[in-house]
N, C-alpha and C positions, 0 to 999 in steps of 0.2 A: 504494500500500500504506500503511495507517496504520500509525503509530508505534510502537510496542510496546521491551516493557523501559524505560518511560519515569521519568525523573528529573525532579523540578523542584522549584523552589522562587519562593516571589512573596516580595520581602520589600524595606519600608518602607526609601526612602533616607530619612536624618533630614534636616531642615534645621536649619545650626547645630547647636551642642555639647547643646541643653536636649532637640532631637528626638524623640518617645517611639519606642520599638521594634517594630516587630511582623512577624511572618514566617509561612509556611505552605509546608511542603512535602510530598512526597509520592514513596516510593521503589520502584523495579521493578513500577510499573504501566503495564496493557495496555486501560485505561478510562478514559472520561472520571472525573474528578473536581469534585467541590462542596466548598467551603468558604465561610468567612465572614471578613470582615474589620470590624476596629471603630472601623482611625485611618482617614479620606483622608489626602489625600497623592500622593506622588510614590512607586512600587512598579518595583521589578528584576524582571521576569518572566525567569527562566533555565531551560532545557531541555536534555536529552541523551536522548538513546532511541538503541537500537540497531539499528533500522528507522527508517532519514528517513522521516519525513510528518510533517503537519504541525499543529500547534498555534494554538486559538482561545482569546482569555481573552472570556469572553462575561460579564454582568451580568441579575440578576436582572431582570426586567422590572416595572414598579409593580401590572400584572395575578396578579403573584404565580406567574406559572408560566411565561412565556416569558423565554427568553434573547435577549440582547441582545447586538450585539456591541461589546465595551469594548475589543479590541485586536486587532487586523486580524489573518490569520490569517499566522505564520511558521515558516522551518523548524525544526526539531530541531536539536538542535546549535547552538543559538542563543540571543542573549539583548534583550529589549528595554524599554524602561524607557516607563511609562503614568501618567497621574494618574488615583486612582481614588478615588471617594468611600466612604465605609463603605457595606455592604452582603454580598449574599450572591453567590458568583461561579462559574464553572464554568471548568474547562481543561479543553476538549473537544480531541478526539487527533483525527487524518485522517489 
């Protein structure tokens, strides 16, 4: 069963005190989502839904329309930290 009522947030660990900010969330969704990120870096991907299943952070592909996958897929209720470089991204639900 895929995830639903899902919670998440992707957001930019800094390095060091000078580290610029950046974060993306998204609340009591039952869809994949898209967004965009502008720093790389090192990113907290954190999950909660009220149906376990599971969670992909996938990366735009350079063809411009396929995803990719940028963080292997894990459960709800979970959290896991990725380096991802700027681009456009999707949290696909399962």
């Amino acid at each position: 069963m895929a995830a639903t009522a899902v919670y998440a947030s992707v957001v930019r660990v800094p390095e060091g005190s000078a580290g610029q900010q950046e974060a993306w969330s998204v609340a009591n969704t039952g869809s994949s989502q898209t967004f965009t990120l502008k720093l790389g870096g090192k990113y907290a991907v954190a999950v909660i839904a009220s149906t376990y299943g599971t969670v992909t952070l996938e990366a735009l592909g350079p063809d411009g329309s396929t995803y990719l996958t940028a963080l292997t897929a894990f459960s709800a209720n979970g959290i896991s930290n990725v380096d991802l470089a700027p681009g456009s991204y999707k949290l696909a639900l399962a």
